[in-house]
C-alpha positions as CSV (number, residue, x, y, z in Angstrom):
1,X,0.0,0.0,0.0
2,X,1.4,3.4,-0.9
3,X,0.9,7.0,-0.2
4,X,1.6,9.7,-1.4
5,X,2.1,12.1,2.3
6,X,4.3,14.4,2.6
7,X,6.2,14.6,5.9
8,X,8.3,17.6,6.8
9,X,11.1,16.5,9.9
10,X,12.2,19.7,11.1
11,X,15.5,19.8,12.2
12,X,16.7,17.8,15.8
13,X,19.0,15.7,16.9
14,X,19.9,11.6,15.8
15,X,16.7,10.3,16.9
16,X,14.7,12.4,14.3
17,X,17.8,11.8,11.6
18,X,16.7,7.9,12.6
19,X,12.9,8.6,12.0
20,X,13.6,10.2,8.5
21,X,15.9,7.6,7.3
22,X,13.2,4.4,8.6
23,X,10.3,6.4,6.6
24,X,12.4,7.0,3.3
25,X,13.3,3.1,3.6
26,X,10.3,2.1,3.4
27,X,8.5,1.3,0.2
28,X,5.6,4.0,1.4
29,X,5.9,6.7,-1.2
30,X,5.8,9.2,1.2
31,X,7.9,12.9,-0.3
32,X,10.5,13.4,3.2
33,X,11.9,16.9,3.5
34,X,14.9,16.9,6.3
35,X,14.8,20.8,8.0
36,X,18.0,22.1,9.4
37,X,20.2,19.0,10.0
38,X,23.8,19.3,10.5
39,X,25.3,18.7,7.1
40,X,27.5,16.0,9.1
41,X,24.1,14.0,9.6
42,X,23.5,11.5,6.6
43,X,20.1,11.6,5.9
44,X,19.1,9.2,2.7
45,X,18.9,10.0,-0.7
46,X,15.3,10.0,-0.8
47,X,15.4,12.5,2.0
48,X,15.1,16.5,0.4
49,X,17.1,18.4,2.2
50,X,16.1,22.2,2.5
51,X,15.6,25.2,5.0
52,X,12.7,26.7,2.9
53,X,9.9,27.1,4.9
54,X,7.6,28.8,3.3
55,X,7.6,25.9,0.3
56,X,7.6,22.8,2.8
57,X,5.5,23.7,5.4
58,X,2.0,24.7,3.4
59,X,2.1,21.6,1.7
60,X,3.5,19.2,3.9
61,X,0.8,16.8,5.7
62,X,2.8,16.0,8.5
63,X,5.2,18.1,10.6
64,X,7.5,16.7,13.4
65,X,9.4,19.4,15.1
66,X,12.5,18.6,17.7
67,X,11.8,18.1,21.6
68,X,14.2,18.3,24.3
69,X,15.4,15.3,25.8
């Protein structure tokens, strides 16, 4: 079953890199954007990485945003 979501993973630390990389992997056809990561964070290649607001966020179904730990 696919879907076509868009999810947009706003920056954070390894556990949100972790949740970005398990959603691209999966054969879900969700569109990933990865926010504000550390360029020394590998993120997949299915993974959009960008700091443009104002493009991802109006179209983006979901939005996960970093929380202290």
């Amino acid at each position: 079953m696919t879907s076509n979501k868009t999810f947009a993973i706003v920056g954070g630390d390894a556990r949100y890199a972790y949740l970005a990389n398990s959603l691209a992997a999966k054969e879900s056809g969700y569109k990933i954007y990865g926010m504000f990561f550390d360029n020394a964070v590998k993120l997949s290649a299915q993974i959009a990485r960008t700091s443009d607001l104002r493009l991802v966020l109006p179209q983006s179904d979901v939005i996960l945003l970093p929380l202290p730990m």
